[in-house]
N, C-alpha and C positions, 0 to 999 in steps of 0.2 A: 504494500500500500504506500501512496508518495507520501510522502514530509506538508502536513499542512503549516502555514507560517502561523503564526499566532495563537498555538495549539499547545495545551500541557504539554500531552505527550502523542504517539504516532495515533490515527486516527479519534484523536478524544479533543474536543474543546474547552477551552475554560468555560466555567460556571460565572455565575457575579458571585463578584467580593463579599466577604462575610468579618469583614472586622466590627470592630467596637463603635467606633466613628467613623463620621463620612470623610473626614480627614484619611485616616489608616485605608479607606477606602480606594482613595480617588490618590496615595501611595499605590497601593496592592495593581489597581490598574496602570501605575506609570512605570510598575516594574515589567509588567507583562508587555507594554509594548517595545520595553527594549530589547527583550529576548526576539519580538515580531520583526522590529525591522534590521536588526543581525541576524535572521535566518537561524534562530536557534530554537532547540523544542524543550522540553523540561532534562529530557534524558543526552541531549549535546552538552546543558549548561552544566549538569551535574559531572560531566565527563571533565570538563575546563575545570572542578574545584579540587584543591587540595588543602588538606589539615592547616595552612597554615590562614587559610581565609576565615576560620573562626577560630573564636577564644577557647573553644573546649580542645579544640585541636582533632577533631572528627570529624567527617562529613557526612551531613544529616544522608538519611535514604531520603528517597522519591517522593514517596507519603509526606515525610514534615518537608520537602522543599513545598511539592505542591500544596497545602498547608499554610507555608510562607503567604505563598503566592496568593492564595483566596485572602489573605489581610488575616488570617488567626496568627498572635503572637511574631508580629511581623516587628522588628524592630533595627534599629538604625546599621548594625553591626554585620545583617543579611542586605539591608540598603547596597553598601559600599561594595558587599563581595558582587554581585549583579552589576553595578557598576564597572569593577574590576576586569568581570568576563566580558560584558558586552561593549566596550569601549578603549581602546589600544592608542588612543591619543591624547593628552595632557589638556588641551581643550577640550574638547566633547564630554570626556568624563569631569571637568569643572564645572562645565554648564548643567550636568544630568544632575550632578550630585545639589546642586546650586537651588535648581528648581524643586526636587526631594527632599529637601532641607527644609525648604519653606514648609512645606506640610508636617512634617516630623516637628518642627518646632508647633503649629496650629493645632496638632496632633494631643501634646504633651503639655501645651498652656493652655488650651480653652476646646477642650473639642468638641464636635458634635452629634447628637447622638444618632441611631439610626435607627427607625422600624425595620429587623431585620426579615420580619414576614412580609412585611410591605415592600421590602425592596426585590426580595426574591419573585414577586407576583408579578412586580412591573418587568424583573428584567426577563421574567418567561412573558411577558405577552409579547417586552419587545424581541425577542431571541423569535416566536413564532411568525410573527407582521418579516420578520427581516428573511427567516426560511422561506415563506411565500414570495415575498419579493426576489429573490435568490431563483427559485424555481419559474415563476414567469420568467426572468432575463434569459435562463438556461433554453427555456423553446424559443424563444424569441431567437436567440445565439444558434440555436441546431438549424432555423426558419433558414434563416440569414447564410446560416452556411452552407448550408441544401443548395439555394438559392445561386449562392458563388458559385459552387461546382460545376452545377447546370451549364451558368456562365461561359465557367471556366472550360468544359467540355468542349460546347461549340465554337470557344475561341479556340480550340486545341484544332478541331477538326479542319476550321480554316488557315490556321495558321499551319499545318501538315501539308496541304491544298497547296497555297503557293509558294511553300518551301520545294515543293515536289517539283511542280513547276519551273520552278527559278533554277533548278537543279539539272533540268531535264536540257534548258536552253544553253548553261555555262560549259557542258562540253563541247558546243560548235563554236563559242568565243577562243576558246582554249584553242582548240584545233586549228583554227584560222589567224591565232595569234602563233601558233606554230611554223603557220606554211608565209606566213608576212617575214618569220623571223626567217626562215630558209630562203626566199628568194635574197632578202637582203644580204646574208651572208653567202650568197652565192656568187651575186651582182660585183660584193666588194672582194672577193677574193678575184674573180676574173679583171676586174679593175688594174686590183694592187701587180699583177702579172702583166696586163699592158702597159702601166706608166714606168715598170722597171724597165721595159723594154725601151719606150721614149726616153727614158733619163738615159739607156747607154745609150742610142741613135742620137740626142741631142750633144751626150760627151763627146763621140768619136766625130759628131760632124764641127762644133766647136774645136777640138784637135785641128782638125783637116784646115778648118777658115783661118786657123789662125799661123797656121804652117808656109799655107800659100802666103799671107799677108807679108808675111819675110820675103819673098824672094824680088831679087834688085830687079829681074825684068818686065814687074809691071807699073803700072805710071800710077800715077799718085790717084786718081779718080779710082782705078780697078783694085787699090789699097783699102781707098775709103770706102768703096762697097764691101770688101770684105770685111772690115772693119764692122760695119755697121751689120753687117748678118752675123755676127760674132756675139755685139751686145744685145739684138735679138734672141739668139739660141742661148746665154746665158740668161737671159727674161726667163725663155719658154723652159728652161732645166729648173730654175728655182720652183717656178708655176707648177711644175710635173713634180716635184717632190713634197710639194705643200699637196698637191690632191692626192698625193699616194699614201701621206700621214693621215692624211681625212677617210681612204679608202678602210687603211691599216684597222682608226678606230672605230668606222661601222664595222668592221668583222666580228671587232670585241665584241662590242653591244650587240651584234647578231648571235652568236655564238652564245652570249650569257642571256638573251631570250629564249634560244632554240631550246635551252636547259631548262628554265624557271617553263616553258609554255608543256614540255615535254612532262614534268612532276605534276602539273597541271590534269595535264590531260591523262595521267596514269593516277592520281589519286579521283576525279569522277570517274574515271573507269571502274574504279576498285568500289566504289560507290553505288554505281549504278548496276555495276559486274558487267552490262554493256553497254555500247554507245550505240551501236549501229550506223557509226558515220566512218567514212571513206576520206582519205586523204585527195585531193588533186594533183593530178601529176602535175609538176613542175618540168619545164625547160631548163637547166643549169649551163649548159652547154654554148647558149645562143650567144652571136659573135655578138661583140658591141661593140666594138673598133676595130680599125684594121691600122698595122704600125706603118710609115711614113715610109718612102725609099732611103737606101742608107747607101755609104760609101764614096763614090765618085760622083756619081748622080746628084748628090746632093752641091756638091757646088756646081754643076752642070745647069741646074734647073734655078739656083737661089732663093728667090723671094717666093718662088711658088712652094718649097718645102716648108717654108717659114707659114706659108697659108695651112699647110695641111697640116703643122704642129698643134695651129691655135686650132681649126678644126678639134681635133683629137681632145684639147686640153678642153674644149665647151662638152664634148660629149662626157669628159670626165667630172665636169659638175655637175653635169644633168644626172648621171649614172648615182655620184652620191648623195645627190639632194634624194633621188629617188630612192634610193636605202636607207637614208636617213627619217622619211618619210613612214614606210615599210615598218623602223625599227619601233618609232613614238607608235605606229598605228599597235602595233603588237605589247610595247608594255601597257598600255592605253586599257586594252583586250584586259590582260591579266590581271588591271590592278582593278577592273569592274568584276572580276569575278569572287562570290562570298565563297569562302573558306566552307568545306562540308562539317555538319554538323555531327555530331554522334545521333544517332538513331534515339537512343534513350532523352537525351536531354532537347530533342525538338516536338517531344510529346509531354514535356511539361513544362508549364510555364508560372504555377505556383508556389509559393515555401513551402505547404502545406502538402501539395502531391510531391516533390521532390525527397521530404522528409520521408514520405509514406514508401518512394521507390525504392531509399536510400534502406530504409529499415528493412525492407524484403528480401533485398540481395545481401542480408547482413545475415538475416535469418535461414536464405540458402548455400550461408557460406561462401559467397562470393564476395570476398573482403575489398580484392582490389579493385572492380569495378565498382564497387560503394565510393571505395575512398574519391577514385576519377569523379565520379558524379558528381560527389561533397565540391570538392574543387571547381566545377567548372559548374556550379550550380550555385555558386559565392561571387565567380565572375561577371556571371552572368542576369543571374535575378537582380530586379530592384531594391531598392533599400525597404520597403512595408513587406517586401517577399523576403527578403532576410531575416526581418523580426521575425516574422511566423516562423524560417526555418530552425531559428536560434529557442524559437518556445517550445516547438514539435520535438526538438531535440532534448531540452533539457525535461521536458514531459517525459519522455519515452525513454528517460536515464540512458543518454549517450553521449556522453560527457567530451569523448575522443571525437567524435564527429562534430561535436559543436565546436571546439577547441581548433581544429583543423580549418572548420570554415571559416573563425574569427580569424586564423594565421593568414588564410588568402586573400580575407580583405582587405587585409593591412596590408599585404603586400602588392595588392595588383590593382587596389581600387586607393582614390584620391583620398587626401585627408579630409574636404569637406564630405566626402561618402561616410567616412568612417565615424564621424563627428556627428552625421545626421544620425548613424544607426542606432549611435549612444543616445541621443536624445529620445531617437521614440521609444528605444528603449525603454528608459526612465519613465517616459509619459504612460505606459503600457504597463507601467508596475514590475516588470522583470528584472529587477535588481540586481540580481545574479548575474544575467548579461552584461549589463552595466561592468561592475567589477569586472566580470570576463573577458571585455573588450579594453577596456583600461589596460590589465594583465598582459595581454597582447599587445597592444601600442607600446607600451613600456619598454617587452621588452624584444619587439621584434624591429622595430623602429631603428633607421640610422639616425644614428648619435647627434648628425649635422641635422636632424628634422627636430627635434625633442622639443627646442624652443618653442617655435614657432605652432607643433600641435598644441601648446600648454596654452599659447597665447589665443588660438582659434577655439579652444573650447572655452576660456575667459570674453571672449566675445559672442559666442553662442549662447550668453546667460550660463552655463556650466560651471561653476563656479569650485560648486564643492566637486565635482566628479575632476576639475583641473588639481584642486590640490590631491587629490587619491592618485592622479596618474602622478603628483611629482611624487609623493610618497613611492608609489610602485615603484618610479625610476630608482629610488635610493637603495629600496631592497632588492631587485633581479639585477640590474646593471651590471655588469662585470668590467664595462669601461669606467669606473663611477669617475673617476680623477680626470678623465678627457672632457665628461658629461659635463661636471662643476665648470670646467673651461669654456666649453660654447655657452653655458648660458651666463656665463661672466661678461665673455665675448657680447652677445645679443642682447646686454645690456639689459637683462632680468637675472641681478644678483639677488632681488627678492625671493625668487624661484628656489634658490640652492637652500632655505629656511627647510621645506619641507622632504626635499633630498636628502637632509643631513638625518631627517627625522625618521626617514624611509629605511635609512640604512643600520638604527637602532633596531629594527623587526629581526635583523640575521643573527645567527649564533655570536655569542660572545668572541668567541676564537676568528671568527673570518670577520667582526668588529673592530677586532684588535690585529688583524693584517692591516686592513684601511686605514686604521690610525697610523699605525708604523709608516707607511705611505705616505701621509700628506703631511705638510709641512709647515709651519705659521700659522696664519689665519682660519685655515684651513683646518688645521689640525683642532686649535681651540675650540671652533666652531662644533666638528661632532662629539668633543665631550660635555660639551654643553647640553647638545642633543643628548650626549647616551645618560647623564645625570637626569635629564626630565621623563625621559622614553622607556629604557630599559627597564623589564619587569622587575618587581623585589623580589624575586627568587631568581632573579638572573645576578642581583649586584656583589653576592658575596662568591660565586666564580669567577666573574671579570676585576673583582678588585684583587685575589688568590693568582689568576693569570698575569697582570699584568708587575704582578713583584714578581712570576716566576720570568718575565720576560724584561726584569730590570728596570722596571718604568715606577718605581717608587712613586716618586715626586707627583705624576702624574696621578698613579692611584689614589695618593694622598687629596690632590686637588679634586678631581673627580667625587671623592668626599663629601667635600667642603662644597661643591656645589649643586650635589645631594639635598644638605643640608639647607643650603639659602634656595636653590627653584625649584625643589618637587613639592605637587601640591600636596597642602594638610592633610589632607587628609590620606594623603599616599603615602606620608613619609612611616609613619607608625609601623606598617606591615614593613619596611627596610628597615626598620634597625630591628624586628625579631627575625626579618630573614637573619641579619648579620651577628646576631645570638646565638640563634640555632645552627651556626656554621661557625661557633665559637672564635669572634673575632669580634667580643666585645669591646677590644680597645676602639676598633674603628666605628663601632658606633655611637661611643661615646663623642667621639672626633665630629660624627654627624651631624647629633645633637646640639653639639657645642656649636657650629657653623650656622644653626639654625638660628641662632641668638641676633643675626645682623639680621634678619626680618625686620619690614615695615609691622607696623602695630597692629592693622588689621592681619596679614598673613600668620602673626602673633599669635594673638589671640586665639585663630582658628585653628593653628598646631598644639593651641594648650586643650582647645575645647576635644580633640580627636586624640590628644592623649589619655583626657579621663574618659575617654569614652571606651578606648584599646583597656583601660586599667593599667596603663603602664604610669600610676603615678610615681614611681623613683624618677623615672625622666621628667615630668612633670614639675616637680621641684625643681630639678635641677637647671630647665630652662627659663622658670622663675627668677632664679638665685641672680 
């Protein structure tokens, strides 16, 4: 059966409160919705407690939590352990604690009383108006969804229609961008073979003119003509090797057509299994110039060889304009043609049937065709199709397939895509997602993007889901030290607050690489963070670790500022962690630290020590 949120325990809802007052009351409900909206049930939150979260040093069974929780014998000492599990950041749990306080004091100076038959009668009628309500929306939701499928079918059917279609017409673009590509490359290879030829009949008759131009027996006029058919036929050899470079690089580009139109036309084949189309026979053969007279001849005839060079050199423009023509008309062809679809993912076009497809070939075993789909079903669907597939998934406990789809969002779809998804997320109640997709961005994200997503989900309205993604960054990052530097760099040093904070979530030991790592400012900075963040049952190992790794001074400090920033009502459970790991000197060193408080933070450290019963310390921060 799934995890209802806001639910004692696995399929059972909570009752109304049953305390003494409507104070202990309207406590007993603000504890239950902290465990509601951290996705906790009675038997998760019991699993988070350990002996040292109460003064007896046990931990209640299920009965007296749940117990707690109805408001019987509810009091300020199971307050703060709820608080403790349900809140892992310095803020959130001063604010929870903040507002539960208020009542606890209303509670204990004037409280109010309750009919508690009267209030059980109301909250069954309202528990029954709200079941009715609950069950019309549910037909109305099946109506509604009936309704889409229907839709959704015969937009399948049509959308199948002229995929088919479209598909049946792309193998004669293909094909025809094949046979453009082969004339082209056939045009310029006969080309590049006649203007070698004219480049050596222009060298050898250039030779020749300028051979005769030497000899003393002719007069200066029969010089000058040669002369002048000399700088002629050096015109017409430059002309000839410039079209032969131009022949050369339509070859290329024919040649890398003939290729891209050939995969072409062999993946619709493979598609369709046949084409039933026919190539055209091509001419390859056909002359297109004829080479010039050569040798003696040529200065025999002069100015008329000179006629039939430029002849020759106009037919070699025309020849590669028309291959060059040939070549655009063929990529032209290929880049109109759509890529084939998979058979599977062009029959669905929903979150909701893709999820459904995805589960089936999971269920006969066919893993790797799931995962294909997952993936190209994340590329592909829109972002309200993603929600659904991301709900369907964590509905139908498939954690790996949601996880997968969130990794290919991030990587193949835009940041405002992935920005939108978070937000309907949210709006949609899927909280989980949420986190999920953060998790993802965090830590699949290049490092050079990080900014700039933090700053587009702060302008999305996203506010708190911006600071979860800079927390995430601090805890998965494995770049964290480059991380801290781009957003230094992009001039969101505010940012690295929550990074430093993120990175108190990891084990003491790979805290305590990071610190060894950074240097000045930097370094200050996350013990600041690990003094306010780090669990009390984590402080008495990292402060043991770091004398065993020579960092005295620092554990020392780290202390001391224990003592002055962690909140009141946190500090108490740290100095019996650091008792019960008999290292009472340092807690006294705590304590002592504790005394540069302002008068209110004061105060409230005195008031949560008589509360702990640790009056020895209590005194002694008096003194």
């Amino acid at each position: 059966m799934s995890r209802r949120h806001g639910s004692g325990s696995r399929g059972r809802k909570w009752g109304p409160p049953e305390g003494s007052s409507k104070e202990i009351n309207e406590l007993a409900l603000l504890l239950r919705s902290w465990l509601t909206s951290t996705g906790n049930t009675l038997n998760s939150f019991r699993q988070q407690l350990t002996p040292l979260h109460f003064h007896a040093g046990t931990v209640p069974s299920l009965g007296t939590l749940s117990e707690r929780f109805k408001g019987k014998k509810l009091d300020w000492e199971f307050t703060q352990t709820v608080a403790d599990v349900c809140f892992h950041d310095h803020t959130g749990m001063t604010a929870a604690l903040f507002e539960a306080e208020e009542l606890w004091k209303r509670h204990c100076q004037n409280p109010t009383p309750v009919d508690i038959d009267g209030a059980r009668a109301v909250a069954r009628s309202h528990a029954h108006v709200t079941r009715k309500q609950q069950e019309t929306l549910k037909v109305q939701h099946e109506l509604i969804d009936a309704q889409n499928l229907l839709l959704d079918a015969r937009q399948n059917e049509l959308e199948l229609s002229r995929y088919t279609f479209t598909l049946q017409k792309q193998p004669i673009v293909a094909q025809n961008s094949l046979i453009d590509s082969q004339k082209a490359e056939a045009n310029s290879y006969q080309l590049v073979l006649l203007l070698l030829q004219i480049i050596h009949s222009l060298t050898t008759s250039m030779f020749v003119f300028k051979r005769d131009a030497e000899r003393s027996q002719l007069s200066d006029s029969e010089k000058g003509s040669l002369q002048y058919l000399l700088d002629q036929a050096a015109t017409r050899r430059d002309r000839a090797i410039a079209e032969k470079e131009a022949a050369e690089e339509e070859q290329r580009a024919a040649l890398k057509g003939i290729t891209q139109a050939q995969e072409e036309v062999n993946a619709l084949q493979y598609e369709l299994n046949t084409l039933g189309i026919q190539q055209d026979e091509t001419d390859s053969t056909r002359g297109l110039l004829s080479v010039p007279v050569q040798g003696r001849q040529v200065v025999e005839q002069g100015p008329s060889y000179i006629e039939d060079i430029d002849r020759a050199l106009s037919t070699a423009r025309r020849v590669n304009q028309e291959s060059e023509e040939l070549t655009k008309r063929a990529f032209a062809g290929l880049q109109s043609i759509e890529p084939p679809q998979p058979a599977l993912s062009s029959l669905v076009t929903t979150g909701g049937q893709v999820a459904t497809k995805i589960l089936m070939l999971r269920l006969e075993g066919l893993d790797r065709e799931a995962g294909t789909l997952v993936a190209d079903a994340s590329r592909k669907l829109d972002v309200p199709g993603l929600v659904t597939l991301l709900q369907q998934f964590r509905e139908a406990g498939a954690p790996a397939d949601r996880r997968l789809a969130l990794r290919t969002v991030c990587r193949r779809r835009s940041t405002r895509e992935m920005i939108e998804l978070i937000s309907r997320c949210r709006a949609a109640g899927q909280h989980p997602d949420v986190v999920s997709a953060l998790s993802v961005m965090s830590a699949h994200s290049p490092a050079q993007t990080l900014p700039a997503i933090a700053g587009s989900l702060r302008a999305a309205g996203l506010k708190a889901e911006a600071l979860m993604f800079l927390d995430e960054v601090g805890h998965v990052r494995n770049d964290f030290i480059d991380v801290l530097a781009r957003f230094e760099k992009a001039g969101q040093a505010k940012d690295c607050g929550p990074i430093y904070d993120g990175a108190c979530r990891r084990g003491h030991r790979e805290i305590l690489d990071l610190f060894s790592e950074l240097k000045g400012e930097a370094r200050n900075r996350l013990l600041l963070a690990m003094a306010r963040r780090i669990s009390a049952r984590s402080v008495p190992a990292t402060v043991t670790e770091m004398r065993a790794r020579r960092l005295q001074r620092n554990a020392d400090r780290l202390l001391e500022l224990i003592g002055q920033h962690r909140g009141s009502w946190l500090l108490p459970p740290v100095l019996k962690a650091l008792r019960g790991a008999k290292l009472g000197r340092e807690a006294l060193r705590t304590l002592d630290a504790a005394r540069s408080r302002k008068d209110g933070s004061k105060d409230a450290l005195l008031l949560a020590l008589a509360h702990f019963n640790m009056m020895e310390d209590h005194k002694r921060l008096q003194r």
